[in-house]
N, C-alpha and C positions, 0 to 999 in steps of 0.2 A: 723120314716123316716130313711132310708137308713144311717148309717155313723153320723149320729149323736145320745148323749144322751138323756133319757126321758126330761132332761130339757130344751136342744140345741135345742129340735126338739119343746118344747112350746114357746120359744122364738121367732122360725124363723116364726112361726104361726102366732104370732103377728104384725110379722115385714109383711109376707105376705097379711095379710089382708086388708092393705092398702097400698102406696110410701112414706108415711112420714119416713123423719128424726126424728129418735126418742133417748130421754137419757135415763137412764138407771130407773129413775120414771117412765117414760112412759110406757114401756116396763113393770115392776113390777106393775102398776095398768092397764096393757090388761090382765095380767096371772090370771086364772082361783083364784080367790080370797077364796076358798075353802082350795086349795092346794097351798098358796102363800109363797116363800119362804122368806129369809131373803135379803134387798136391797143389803148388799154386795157381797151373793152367784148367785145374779144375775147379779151383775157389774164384777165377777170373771168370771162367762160361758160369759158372754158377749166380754168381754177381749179375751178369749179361741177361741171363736167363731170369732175373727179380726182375730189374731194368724194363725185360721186355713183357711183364705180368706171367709168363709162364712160370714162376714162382714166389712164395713170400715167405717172410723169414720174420724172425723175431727173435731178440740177444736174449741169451738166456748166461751168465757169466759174461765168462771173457768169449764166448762161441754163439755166432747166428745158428740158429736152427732152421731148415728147409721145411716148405712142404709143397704141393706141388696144388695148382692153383685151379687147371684144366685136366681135365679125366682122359686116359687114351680116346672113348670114346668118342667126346667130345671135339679132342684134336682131328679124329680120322674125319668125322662129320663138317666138321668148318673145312678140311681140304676137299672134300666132294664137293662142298659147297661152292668153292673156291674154282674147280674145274668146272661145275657145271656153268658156273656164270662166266666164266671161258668159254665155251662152247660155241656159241652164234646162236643154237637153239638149244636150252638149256633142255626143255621138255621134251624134244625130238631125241636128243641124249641118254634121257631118262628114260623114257620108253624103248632107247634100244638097249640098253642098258635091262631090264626087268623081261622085255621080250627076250633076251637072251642067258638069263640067270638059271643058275642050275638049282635042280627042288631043294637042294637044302636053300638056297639063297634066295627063293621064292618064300618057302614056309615062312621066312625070317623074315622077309618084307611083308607076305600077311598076317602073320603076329601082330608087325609093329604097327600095321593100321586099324586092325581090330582095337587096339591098346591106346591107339590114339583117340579113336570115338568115344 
């Protein structure tokens, strides 16, 4: 993901998969159990991850509670946005970009301009 670490970006994964408030066990028993890291280096990116507004939390006891600030879709949409103003010609881009889109990816860009008007 865009702007985030390998680990930031499995964290936000979890947080995205559902709306739950979650602490920082929660979060370390959705991550892939494979490659699970250590409880504190996940309460430290998690910290990171408040820090950097991709998430907010509030004490609830002696436990912060997560929740996750920006929506995937949200995230995917600011890194296109992020490439296209990279580009030189962000609209030249664009157009090759939707001149080359396959129909499901068509339909979905006409939906989302019918829905915009």
């Amino acid at each position: 993901m865009h702007g985030l670490g390998e680990l930031e970006a499995r964290i936000m994964e979890v947080f995205w998969r559902d709306d739950a408030d979650k602490r920082v066990r929660d979060v370390l028993e959705g991550l892939d159990a494979e490659r699970e890291p250590a409880y504190t280096t996940v309460m430290t990116v998690m910290d990171n991850l408040y820090q950097k507004g991709w998430l907010g939390r509030d004490r609830r006891g002696r436990a912060y509670w997560y929740h996750s600030l920006k929506s995937r879709e949200q995230t995917v949409s600011d890194a296109l946005r992020a490439v296209l103003a990279d580009a030189g010609d962000p609209s030249g881009a664009l157009l090759h970009f939707v001149r080359h889109a396959s129909d499901q990816e068509s339909a979905a860009i006409a939906q989302g301009l019918r829905e915009r008007d």
